[in-house]
C-alpha positions as CSV (number, residue, x, y, z in Angstrom):
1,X,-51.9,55.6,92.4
2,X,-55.2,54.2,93.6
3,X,-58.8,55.6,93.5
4,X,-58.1,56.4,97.1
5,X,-55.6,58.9,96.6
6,X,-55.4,62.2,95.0
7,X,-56.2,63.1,91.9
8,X,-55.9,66.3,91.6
9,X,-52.8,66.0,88.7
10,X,-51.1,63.6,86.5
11,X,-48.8,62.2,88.7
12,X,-44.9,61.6,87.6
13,X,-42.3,58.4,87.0
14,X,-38.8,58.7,87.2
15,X,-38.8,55.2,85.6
16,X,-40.3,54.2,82.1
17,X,-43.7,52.4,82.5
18,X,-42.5,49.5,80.9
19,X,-40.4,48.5,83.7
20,X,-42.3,50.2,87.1
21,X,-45.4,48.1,85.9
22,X,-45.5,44.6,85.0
23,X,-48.5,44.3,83.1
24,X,-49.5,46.4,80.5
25,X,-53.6,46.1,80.1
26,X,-54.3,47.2,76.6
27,X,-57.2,48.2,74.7
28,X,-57.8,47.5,71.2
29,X,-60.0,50.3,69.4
30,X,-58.3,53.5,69.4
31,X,-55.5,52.5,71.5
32,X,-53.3,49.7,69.2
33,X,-55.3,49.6,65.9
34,X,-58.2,51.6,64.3
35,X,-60.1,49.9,61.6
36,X,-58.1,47.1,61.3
37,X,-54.8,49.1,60.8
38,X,-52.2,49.5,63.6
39,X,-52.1,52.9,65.0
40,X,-48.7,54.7,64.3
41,X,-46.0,53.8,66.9
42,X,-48.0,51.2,68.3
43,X,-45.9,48.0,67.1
44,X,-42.5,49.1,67.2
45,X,-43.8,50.8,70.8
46,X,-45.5,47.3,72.2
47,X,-42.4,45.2,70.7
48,X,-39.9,47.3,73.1
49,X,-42.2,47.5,76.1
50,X,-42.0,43.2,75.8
51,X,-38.5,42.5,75.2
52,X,-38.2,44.9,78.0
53,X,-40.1,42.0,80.2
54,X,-43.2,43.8,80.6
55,X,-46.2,41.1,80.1
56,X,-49.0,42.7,77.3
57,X,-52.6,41.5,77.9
58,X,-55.2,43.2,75.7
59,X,-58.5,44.2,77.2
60,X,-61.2,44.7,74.9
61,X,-65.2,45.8,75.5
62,X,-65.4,45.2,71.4
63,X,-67.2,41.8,71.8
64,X,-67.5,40.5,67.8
65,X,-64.4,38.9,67.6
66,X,-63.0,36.0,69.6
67,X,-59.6,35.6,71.0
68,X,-58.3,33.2,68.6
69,X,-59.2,36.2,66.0
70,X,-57.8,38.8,67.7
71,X,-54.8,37.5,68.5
72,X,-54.0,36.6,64.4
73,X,-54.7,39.8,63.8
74,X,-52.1,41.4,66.4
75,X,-49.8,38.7,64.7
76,X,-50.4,40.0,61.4
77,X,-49.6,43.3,62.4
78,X,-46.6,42.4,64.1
79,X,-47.5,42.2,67.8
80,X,-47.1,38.4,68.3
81,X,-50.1,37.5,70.3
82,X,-52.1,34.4,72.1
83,X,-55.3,33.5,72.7
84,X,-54.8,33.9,76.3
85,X,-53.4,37.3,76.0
86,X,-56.9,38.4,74.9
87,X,-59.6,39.5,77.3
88,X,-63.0,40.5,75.5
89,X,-66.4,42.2,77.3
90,X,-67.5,38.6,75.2
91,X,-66.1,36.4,78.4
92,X,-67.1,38.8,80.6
93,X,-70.6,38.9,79.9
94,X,-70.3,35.1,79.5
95,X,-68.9,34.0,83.3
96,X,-71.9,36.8,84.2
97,X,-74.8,34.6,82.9
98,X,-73.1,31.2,83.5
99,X,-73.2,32.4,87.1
100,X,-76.6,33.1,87.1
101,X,-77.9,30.1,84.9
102,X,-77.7,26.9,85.2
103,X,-75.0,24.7,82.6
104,X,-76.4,23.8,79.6
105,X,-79.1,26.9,79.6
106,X,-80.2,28.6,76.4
107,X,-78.9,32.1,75.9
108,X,-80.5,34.2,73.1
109,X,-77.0,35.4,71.9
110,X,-77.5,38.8,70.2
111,X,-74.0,39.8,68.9
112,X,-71.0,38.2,66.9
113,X,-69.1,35.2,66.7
114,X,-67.1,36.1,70.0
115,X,-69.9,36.0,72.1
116,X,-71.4,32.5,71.2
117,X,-67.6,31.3,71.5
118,X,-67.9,33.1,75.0
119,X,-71.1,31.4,76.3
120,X,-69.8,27.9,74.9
121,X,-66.8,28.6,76.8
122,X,-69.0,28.5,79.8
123,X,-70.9,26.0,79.4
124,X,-74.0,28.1,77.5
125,X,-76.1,27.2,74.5
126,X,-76.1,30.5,72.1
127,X,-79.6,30.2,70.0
128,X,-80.9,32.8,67.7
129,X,-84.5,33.0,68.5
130,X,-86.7,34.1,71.2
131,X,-88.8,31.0,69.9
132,X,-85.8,29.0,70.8
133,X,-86.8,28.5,74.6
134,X,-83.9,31.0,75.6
135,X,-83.4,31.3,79.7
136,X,-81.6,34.7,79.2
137,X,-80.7,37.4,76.5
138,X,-77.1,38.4,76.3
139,X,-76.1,42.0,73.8
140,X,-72.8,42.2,72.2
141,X,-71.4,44.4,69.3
142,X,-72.4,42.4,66.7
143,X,-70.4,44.9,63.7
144,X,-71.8,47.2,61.1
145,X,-73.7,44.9,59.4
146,X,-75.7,43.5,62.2
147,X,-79.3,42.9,61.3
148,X,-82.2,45.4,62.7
149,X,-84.3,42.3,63.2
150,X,-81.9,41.2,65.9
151,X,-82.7,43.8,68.1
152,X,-86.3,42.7,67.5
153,X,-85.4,39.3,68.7
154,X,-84.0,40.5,72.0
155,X,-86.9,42.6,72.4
156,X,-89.4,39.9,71.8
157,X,-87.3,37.7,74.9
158,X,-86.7,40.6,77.8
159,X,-90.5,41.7,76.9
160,X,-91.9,38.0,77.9
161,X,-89.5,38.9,81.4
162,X,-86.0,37.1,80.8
163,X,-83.0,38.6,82.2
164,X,-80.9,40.7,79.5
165,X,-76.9,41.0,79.7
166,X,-74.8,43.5,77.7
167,X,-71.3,42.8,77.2
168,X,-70.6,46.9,77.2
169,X,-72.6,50.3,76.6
170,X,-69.9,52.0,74.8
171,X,-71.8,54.3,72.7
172,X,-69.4,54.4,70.1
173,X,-66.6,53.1,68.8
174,X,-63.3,53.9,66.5
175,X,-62.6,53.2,63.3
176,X,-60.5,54.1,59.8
177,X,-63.1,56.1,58.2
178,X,-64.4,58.1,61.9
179,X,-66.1,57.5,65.4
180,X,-69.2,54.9,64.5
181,X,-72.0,53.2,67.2
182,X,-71.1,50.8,69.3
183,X,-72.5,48.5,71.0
184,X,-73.9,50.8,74.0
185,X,-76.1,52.6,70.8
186,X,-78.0,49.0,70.2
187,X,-78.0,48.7,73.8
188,X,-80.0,51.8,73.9
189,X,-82.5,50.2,70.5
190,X,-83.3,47.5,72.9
191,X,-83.7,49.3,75.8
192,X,-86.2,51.8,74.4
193,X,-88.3,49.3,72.7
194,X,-88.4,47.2,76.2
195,X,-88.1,50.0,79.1
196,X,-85.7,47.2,80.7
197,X,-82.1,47.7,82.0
198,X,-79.2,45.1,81.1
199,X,-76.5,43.7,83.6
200,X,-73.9,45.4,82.0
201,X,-70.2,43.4,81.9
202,X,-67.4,45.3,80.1
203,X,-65.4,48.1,81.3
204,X,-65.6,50.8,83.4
205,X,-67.5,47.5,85.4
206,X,-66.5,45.1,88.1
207,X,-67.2,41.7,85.8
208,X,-64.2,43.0,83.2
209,X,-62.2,44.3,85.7
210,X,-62.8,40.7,87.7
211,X,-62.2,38.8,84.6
212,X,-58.7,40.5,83.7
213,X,-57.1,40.0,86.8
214,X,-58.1,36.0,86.6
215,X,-56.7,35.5,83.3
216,X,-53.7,37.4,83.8
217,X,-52.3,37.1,87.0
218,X,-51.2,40.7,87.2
219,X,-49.3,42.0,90.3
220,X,-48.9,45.3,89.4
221,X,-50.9,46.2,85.9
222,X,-51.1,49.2,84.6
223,X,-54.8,50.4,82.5
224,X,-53.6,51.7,78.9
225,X,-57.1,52.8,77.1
226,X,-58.4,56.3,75.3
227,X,-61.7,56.3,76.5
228,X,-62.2,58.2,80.3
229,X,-66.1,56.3,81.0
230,X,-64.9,52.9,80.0
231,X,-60.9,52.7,80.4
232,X,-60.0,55.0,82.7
233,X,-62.8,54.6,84.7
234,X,-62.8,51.1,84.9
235,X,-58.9,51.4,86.3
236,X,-60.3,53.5,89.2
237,X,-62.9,51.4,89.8
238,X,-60.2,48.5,90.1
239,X,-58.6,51.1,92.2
240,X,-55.2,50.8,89.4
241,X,-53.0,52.9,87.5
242,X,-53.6,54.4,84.0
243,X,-52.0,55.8,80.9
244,X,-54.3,57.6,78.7
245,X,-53.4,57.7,74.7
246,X,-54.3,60.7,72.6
247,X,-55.1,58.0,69.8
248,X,-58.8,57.5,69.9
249,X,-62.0,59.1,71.0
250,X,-60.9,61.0,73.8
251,X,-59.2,64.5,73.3
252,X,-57.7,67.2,74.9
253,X,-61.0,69.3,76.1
254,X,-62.7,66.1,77.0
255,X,-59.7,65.4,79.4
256,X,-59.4,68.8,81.1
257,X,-63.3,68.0,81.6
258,X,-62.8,64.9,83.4
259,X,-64.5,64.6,87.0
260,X,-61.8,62.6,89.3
261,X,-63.1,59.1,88.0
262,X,-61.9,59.6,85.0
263,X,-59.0,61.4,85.5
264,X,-55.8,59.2,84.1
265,X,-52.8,58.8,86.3
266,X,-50.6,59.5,83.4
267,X,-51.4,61.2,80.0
268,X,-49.5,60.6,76.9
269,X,-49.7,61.4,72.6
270,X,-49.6,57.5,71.8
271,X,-47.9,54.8,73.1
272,X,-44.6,55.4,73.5
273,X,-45.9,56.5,76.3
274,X,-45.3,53.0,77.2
275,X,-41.3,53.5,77.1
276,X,-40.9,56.6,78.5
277,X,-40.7,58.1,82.4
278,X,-43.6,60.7,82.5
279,X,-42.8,64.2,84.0
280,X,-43.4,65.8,87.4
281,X,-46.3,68.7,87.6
282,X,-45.4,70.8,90.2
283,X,-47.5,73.4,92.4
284,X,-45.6,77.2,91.8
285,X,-47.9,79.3,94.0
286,X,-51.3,79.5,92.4
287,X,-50.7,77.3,89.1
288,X,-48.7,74.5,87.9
289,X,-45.6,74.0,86.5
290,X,-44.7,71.1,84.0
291,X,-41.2,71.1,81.5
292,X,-41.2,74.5,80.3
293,X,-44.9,75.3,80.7
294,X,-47.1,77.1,83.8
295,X,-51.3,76.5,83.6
296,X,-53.3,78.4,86.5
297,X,-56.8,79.6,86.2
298,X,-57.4,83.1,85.5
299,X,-61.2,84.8,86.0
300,X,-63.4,82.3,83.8
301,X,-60.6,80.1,82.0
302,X,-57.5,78.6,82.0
303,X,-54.4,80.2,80.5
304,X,-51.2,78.6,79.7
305,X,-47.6,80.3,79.4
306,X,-44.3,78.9,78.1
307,X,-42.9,76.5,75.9
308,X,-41.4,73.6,75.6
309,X,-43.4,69.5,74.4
310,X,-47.2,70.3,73.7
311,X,-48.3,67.2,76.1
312,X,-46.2,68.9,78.9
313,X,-48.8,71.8,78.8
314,X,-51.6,69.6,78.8
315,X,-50.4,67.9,81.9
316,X,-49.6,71.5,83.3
317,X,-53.5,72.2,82.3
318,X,-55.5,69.2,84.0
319,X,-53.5,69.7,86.6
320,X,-54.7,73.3,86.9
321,X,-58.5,72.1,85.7
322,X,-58.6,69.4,88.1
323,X,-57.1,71.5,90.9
324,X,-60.1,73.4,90.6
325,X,-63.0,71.6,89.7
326,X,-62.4,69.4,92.9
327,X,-64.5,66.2,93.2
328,X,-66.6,68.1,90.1
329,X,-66.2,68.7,86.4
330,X,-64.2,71.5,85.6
331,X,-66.5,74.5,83.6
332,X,-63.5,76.9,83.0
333,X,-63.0,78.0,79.0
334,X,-60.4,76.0,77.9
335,X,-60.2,76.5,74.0
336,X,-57.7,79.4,74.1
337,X,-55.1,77.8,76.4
338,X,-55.2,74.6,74.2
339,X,-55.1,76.5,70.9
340,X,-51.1,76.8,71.1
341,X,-50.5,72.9,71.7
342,X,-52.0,71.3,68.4
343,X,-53.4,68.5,70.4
């Protein structure tokens, strides 16, 4: 399904994902690991979906680490991994400036390690002061530890006029012990102290989406993420397929929400998702019909009958939401027709 077409429900596959795509582009955060830790069914769910001949490339707006790291630690956790099967908002960002700069340009490099290994990559000098004769200023999530006085370096640099570049502007970001800022949060530090705006690289953007499809190759790819402004959107924006994962920030209420940009071609609990064919929704006079429930939209609100596998409702639901709400964002009550699903 493309941005082009409708979107008005989760659409079905008589075939497991795994074998009607042949490129699975993965996020990180939230979606295969969160803090570090692999998120449950996540290995034993990405070793099938590859020795089923599927291709896994990991797509990541999380610019601090590099490849190199990334892929050791999907190794360690027993997703063998390259280099090359990593694609950070870091390289993004990167082929951004280099095509804007000159090689061999300074880059005030505000962020982590991945970023200056990004803007090497290209050709860029990272330095670490504005008094370093910088020709640009480029923002990536530089972790929790990352120095206020950073952001006072990138303020000094865009204030005197240079051109600033964020890797991403997701305002926050997964991990073990909750949901913590991200990068679009310092994004927002700088931007308030300067009243500038940053080219902006990472996903739901054209320079990720662009970047992806040159380093993999993919023919038919498929957008697995958990956020709806960065993932999913970024799939419709590439005008691709996507499989959202109940694993990270986005949840049930958020989804029936979603305006048609971020709407998900297919929705599933984690991802075996991956392995699985994903069932039809069906129009049954006013409301929708999925497994053994039936969603339709009653006065103010949406209510749900039946019974049957929880995520089956919810697909029942967004379809009757999304029916709806149109080309707008659905304002119906939601809570009591989710209350019976524990999603």
């Amino acid at each position: 399904m493309s941005h082009q077409q409708d979107r008005s429900r989760p659409s079905g596959s008589s075939t497991a994902l795994s074998e009607a795509y042949d490129t699975a582009l993965l996020d990180l955060d939230g979606v295969v690991y969160a803090g570090g830790e692999a998120i449950g069914h996540a290995v034993e769910s990405l070793t099938e979906a590859r020795a089923g001949g599927m291709h896994l490339a990991y797509v990541t707006n999380n610019a601090l680490r590099t490849p190199d790291a990334v892929a050791e630690h999907l190794t360690e956790l027993g997703v063998p991994a390259g280099p090359s099967d990593v694609i950070t908002s870091a390289q993004a960002v990167a082929r951004l400036v280099a095509d804007q700069l000159p090689p061999g340009a300074r880059v005030l490099a505000i962020g982590g390690e991945g970023l200056r290994v990004a803007l090497r990559e290209r050709g860029l000098v990272p330095v670490e002061s504005a008094d370093d004769d910088p020709a640009a200023v480029a923002q990536g999530y530089g972790g929790p530890d990352m120095a206020w006085g950073r952001f006072a370096e990138a303020s000094y640099a865009i204030r005197r006029g240079l051109p600033w570049f964020a890797s991403n502007t997701d305002l926050t970001i997964p991990g073990a012990r909750g949901i913590a800022p991200g990068n679009g949060a310092a994004v927002e530090v700088v931007r308030i102290a300067t009243g500038a705006e940053p080219q902006v690289a990472g996903k739901p953007l054209p320079p990720m989406h662009r970047e992806t499809v040159l380093r993999t190759g993919a023919k038919r790819p498929i957008v697995v993420g958990d956020r709806l402004d960065t993932d999913i959107e970024g799939a419709f924006n590439g005008g691709v397929d996507s499989l959202l994962v109940l694993t990270g920030v986005t949840d049930a209420a958020q989804l029936l929400a979603a305006p048609p940009q971020h709407r998900p071609t297919y929705v599933d609990r984690d991802l075996r998702g991956l392995l699985t064919g994903q069932p039809e929704v069906t129009p049954a006079g006013d409301a929708y019909r999925c497994g053994g429930w039936t969603a339709a939209v009653r006065g103010d609100g949406l209510v749900l009958e039946g019974e049957g596998e929880a995520l089956d409702g919810l697909r029942a639901l967004c379809a009757a939401a999304w029916s709806f709400a149109g080309s707008g964002v659905c304002g119906l009550e939601t809570g009591k027709a989710l209350a019976g699903l524990g999603l």
